[in-house]
C-alpha positions in Angstrom: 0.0 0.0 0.0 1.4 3.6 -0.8 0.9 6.8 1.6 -0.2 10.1 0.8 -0.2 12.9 3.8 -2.7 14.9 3.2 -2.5 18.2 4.7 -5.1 21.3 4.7 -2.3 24.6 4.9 -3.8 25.7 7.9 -2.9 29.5 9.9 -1.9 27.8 13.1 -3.9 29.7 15.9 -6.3 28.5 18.6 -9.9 29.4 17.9 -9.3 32.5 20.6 -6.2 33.6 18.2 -8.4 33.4 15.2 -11.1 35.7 16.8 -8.5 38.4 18.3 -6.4 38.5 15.1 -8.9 38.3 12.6 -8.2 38.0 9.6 -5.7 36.0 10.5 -5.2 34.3 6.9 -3.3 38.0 6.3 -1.7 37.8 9.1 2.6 37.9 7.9 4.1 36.2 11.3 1.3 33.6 11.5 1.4 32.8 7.6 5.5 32.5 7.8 4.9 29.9 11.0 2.8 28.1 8.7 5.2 27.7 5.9 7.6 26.7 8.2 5.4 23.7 10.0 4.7 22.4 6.3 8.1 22.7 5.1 9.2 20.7 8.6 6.5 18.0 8.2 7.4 17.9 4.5 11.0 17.1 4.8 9.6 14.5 7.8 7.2 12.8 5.5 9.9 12.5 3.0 12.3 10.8 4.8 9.7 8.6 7.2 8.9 6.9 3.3 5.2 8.5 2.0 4.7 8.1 -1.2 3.0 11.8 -1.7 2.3 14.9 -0.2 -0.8 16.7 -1.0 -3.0 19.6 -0.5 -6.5 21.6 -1.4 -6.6 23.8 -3.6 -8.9 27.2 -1.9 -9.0 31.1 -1.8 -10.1 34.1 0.2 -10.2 31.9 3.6 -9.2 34.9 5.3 -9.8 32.5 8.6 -6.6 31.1 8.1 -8.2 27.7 7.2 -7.2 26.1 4.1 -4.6 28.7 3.2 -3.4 26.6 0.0 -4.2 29.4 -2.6 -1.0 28.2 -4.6 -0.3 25.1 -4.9 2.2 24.5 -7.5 4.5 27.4 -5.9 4.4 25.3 -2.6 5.3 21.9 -3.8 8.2 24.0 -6.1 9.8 25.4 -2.3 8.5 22.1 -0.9 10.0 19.9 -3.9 13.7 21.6 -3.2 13.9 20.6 0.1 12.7 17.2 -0.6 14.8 14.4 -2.0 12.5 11.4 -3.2 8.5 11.9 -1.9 6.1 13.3 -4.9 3.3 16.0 -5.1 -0.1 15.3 -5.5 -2.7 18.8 -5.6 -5.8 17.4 -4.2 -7.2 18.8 -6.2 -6.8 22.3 -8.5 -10.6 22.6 -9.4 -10.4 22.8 -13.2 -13.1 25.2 -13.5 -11.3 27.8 -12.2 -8.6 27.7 -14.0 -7.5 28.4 -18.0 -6.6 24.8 -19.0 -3.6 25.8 -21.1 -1.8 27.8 -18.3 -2.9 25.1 -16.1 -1.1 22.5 -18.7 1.9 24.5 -19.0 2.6 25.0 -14.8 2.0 21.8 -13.9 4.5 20.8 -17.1 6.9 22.9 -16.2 7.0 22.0 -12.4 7.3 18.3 -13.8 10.3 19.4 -15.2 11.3 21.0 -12.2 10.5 18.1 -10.2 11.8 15.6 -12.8 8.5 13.1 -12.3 7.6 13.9 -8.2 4.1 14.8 -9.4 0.5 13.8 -9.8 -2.6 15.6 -11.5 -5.1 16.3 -9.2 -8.3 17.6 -10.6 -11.6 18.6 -8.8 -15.0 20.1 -9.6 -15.3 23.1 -6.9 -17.6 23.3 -4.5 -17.6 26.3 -2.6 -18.8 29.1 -3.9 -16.8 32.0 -2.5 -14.3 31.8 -4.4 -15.4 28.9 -7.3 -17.9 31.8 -8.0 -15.5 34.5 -8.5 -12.8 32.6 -10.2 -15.0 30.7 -12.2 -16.9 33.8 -13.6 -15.2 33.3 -17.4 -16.8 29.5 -17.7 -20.5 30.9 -15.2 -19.5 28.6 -13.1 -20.8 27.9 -9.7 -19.6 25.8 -6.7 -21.2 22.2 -7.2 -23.9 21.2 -4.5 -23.4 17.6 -5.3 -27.3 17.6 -5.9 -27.9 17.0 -9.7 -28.7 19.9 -10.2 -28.6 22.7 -13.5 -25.7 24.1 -11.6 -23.9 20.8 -10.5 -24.4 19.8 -14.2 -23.4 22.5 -15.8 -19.9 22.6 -12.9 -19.5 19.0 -14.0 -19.5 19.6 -17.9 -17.0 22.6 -17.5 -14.8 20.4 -15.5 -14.7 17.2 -17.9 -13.8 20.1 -20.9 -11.3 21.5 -19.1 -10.1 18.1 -18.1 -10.1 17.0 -21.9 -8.3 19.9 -23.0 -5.3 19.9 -20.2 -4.6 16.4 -21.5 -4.7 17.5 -25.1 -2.0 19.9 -24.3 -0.3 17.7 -22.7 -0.1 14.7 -25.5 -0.8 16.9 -29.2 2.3 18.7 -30.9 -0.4 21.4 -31.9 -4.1 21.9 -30.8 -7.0 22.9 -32.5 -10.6 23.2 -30.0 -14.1 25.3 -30.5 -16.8 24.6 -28.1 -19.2 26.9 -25.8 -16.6 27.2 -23.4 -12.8 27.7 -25.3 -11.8 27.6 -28.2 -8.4 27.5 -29.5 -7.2 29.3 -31.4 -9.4 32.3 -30.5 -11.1 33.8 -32.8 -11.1 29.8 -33.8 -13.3 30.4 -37.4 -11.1 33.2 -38.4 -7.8 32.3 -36.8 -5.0 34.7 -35.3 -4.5 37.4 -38.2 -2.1 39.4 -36.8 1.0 37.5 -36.1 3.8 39.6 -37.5 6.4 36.7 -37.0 4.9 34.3 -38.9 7.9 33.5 -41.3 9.6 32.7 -37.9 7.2 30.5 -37.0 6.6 28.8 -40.1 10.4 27.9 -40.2 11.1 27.0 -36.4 7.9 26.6 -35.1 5.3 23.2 -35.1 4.3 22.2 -37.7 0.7 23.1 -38.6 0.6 26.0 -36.7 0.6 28.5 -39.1 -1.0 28.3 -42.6 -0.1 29.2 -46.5 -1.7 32.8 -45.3 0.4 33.8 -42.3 -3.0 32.9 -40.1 -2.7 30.9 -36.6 -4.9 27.9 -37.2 -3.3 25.8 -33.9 -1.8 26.3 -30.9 1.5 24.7 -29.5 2.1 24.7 -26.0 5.3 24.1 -24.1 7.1 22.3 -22.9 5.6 18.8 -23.2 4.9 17.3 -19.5 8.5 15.4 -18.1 6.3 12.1 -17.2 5.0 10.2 -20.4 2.8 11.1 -21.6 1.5 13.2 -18.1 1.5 13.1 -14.5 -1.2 10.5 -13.2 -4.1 11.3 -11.8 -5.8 11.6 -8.9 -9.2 13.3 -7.9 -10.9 13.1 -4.6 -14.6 12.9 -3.6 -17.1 12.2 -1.3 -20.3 10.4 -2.2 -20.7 11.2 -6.3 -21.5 8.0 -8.0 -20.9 9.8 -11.0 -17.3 10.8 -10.2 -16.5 7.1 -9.4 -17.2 6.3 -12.7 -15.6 9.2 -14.3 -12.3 8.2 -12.6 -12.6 4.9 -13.4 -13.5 5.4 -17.5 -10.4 8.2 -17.1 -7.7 6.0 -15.6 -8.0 8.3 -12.2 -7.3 7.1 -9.2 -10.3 8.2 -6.8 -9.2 9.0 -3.5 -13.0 8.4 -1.8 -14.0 9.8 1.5 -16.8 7.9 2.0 -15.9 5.4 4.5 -18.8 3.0 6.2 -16.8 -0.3 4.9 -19.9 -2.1 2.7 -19.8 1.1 1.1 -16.6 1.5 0.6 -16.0 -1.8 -0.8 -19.2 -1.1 -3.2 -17.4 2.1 -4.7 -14.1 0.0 -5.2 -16.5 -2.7 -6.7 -18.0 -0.2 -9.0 -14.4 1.4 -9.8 -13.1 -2.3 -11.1 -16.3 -3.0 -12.9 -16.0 0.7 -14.7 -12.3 -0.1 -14.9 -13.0 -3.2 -17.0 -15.6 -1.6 -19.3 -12.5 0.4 -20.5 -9.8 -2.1 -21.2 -8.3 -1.9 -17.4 -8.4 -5.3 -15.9 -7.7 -4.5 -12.4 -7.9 -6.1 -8.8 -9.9 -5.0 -6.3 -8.9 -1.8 -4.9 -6.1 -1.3 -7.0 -6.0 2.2 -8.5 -8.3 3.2 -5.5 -6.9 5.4 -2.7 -8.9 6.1 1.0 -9.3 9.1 3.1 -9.0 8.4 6.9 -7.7 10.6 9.6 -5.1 9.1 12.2 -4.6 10.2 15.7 -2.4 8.1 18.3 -2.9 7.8 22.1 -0.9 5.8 25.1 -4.6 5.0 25.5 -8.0 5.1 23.8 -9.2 7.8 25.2 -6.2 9.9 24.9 -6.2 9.8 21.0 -10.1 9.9 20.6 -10.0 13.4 22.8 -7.2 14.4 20.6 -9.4 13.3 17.4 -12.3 15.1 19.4 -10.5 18.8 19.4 -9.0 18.6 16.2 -10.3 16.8 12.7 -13.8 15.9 14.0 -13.7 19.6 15.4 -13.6 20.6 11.8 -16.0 18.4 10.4 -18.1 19.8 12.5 -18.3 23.5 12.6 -16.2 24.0 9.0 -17.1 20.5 6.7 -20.3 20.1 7.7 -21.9 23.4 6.0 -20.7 21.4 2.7 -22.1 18.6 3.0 -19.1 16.3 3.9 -21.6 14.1 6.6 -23.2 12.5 3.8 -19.6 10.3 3.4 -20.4 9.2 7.2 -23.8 7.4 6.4 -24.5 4.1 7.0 -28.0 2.1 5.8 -29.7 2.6 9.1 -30.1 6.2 8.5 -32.1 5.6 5.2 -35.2 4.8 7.3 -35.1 8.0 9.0 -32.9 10.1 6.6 -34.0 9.1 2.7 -31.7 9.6 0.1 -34.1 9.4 -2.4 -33.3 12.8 -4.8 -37.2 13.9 -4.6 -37.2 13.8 -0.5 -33.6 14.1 0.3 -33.1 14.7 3.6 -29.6 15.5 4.9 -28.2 14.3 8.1 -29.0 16.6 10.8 -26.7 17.7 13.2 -27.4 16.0 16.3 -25.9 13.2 13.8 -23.1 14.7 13.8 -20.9 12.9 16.6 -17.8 11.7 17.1 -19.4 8.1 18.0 -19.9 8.3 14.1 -17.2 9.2 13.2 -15.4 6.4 14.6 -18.5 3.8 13.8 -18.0 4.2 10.1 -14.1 3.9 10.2 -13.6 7.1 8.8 -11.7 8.4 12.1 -9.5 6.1 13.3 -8.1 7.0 16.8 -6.5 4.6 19.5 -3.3 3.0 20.6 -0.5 2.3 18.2 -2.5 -1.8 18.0 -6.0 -0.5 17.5 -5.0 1.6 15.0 -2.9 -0.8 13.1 -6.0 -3.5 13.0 -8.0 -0.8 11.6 -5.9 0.3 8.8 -5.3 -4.0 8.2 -8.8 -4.3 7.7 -9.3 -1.0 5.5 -6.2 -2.5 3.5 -7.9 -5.7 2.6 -11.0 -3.5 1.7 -12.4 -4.8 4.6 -11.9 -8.4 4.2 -15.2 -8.6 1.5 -13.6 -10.1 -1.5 -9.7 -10.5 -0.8 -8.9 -7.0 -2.4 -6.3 -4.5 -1.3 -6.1 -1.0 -1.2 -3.8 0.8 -3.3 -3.4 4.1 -1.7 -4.0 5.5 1.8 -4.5 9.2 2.4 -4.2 10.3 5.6 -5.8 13.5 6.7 -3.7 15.2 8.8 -4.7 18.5 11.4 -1.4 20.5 10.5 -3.2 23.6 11.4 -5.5 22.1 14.6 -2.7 20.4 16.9 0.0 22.2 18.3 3.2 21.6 15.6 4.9 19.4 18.8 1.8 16.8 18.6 1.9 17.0 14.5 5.8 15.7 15.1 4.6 13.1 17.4 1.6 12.0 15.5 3.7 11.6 12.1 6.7 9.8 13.8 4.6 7.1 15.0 2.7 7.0 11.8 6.3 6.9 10.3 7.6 4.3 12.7 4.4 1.7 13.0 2.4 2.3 9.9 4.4 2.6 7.1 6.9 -0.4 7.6 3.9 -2.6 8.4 2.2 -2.3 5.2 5.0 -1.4 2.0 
């Protein structure tokens, strides 16, 4: 199994700190501490042997939570201090971004890199900022729901997606559709282009015609990693996005985490799989989301658990509907998912009890935890699969930076050498 860390860039700052220094997120000394902590657990993670290192991609969280508004800068710094351990954005959401500066960035910090990345792509869901950077495409943050607006999020993201890769594997593109088009005007082409002798001597083939004109685009350089970085994408309860990964040769890292359910997803991504030409096992190309926290007893790591990540979920995650990962078939009766009477879990739901019931948080001594990530491995012991990739969600910015050290050198000590 392979290990991604999984960190939210996080102001660190006590709730009372966030309050008095508000907004902390442009706070200079508190942003610089936090650079520092990621760079530390970075170069830690690194040598302790994960696999990858990722992070969100937000904006404007002027709380200080979720301060990854660059990415691909971070894992550049991050990248130099490194020596082996790759980078995995999880995810840039497509929608807001131009997809042929998005292909040439992440190209060129392959290069810079020489093959430590992934592709991460997402769909966007919250609205403060998807809205605002997403204006050129009129998209939306996607409620997940079906929806005109979660459809229409969903077909930007999958043209994005398409074009990225075609600027990734074609010498020269060529595109029109309602949302880009390439080259722009596309019908009349790029007309004034006072070097085109230049380009029709050193430049692609194709991209220039008999008239001087710009009829295709090449962009540069060509991605380090043939023919691109892999993919990842996360979610949380989109059956749709299962399926999407699996046609796409993503690997889903799923949030949902009630085991039947679980193992139904990686069922679904193998059957999908297949349907393409990719004759997998199960649970290969499939990673987990699960957070971690260690304890000398039980109850020391589940009140650590308590205060930190299920703190989260349950004043920050819950607004966006991140609960509906943490159902299980008992709350149908009361709860139905049916799309014409959907009725949300409510938040005296909303309990830590849960969150350890349906495996998503995983708290205990160094043995409890180790039997639960066993049986998580072997996708729960339901058909003899095992899990590719584990992601483990860690509170950078919620414990203090001396419990993030202790929490990822026990990870790094009793974890990782148990299942590589």
């Amino acid at each position: 199994m392979k290990f991604n860390l999984f960190m939210l860039p996080t102001v660190p700052a006590t709730f009372e700190e966030r309050e008095r220094l508000r907004p902390i997120g442009r706070n200079k000394e508190k942003y610089q501490q936090m650079l520092e902590e990621v760079r530390t657990l970075a170069v830690m993670a690194d040598e302790a042997g994960f696999d990858a290192l990722s992070t969100t991609e937000h904006h404007f969280h002027s709380e200080g939570f979720e301060a990854s508004v660059a990415p691909l800068l971070l894992y550049a710094d991050l990248a130099a201090r490194t020596k082996r351990i790759k980078f995995a954005p999880m995810a840039l959401v497509l929608p807001s971004w131009d997809p042929l500066r998005l292909a040439e960035e992440m190209a060129v910090l392959d290069h810079l890199t020489q093959g430590r990345l992934y592709s991460g792509f997402a769909r966007g869901y919250q609205d403060r900022w998807t809205n605002v950077l997403g204006q050129h495409y009129h998209v939306t943050g996607a409620p997940m729901d079906g929806s005109e607006v979660d459809n229409h999020n969903r077909a930007v993201f999958e043209e994005v997606h398409k074009i990225v890769k075609m600027a990734w594997t074609q010498e020269t593109v060529e595109y029109n559709s309602e949302y880009y088009s390439i080259p722009q005007p596309y019908k009349e082409g790029i007309t004034r282009w006072p070097a085109a002798e230049w380009t029709r001597k050193y430049g692609a083939p194709g991209e220039i015609d008999e008239n001087g004109v710009i009829r295709r685009i090449c962009v540069i350089p060509a991605p380090y990693q043939d023919p691109y970085p892999p993919s990842f994408q996360p979610f949380s309860v989109s059956a749709k996005t299962i399926e999407y990964t699996a046609a796409q040769g993503i690997t889903p890292f799923i949030l949902t985490s009630y085991p039947p359910d679980f193992a139904r997803l990686c069922e679904t991504y193998q059957k999908v799989a297949a349907e393409n030409g990719r004759q997998l096992g199960l649970g290969q190309g499939v990673g987990a989301f699960r957070s971690v926290h260690f304890g000398d007893t039980e109850q020391e790591a589940v009140e650590l658990m308590t205060r930190t990540n299920y703190e989260g979920f349950r004043i920050y995650f819950s607004g966006f509907g991140f609960w509906e990962a943490f159902r299980t078939p008992e709350d149908d009766a009361k709860y139905p998912r049916d799309p014409d009477n959907y009725v949300a879990l409510p938040p005296e739901e909303w309990t830590v009890e849960r969150f350890r019931k349906v495996k998503y948080g995983i708290a205990g001594t160094v043995d409890q935890v180790l039997r639960d990530i066993e049986d998580l491995a072997t996708i729960h012991q339901s058909a003899g699969g095992e899990l590719e990739w584990f992601s483990w969600f860690f509170d950078q910015g919620f414990m203090s930076f001396d419990e993030s050290r202790r929490q990822m050198e026990i990870f790094a000590e009793k974890v990782i050498p148990r299942f590589t």
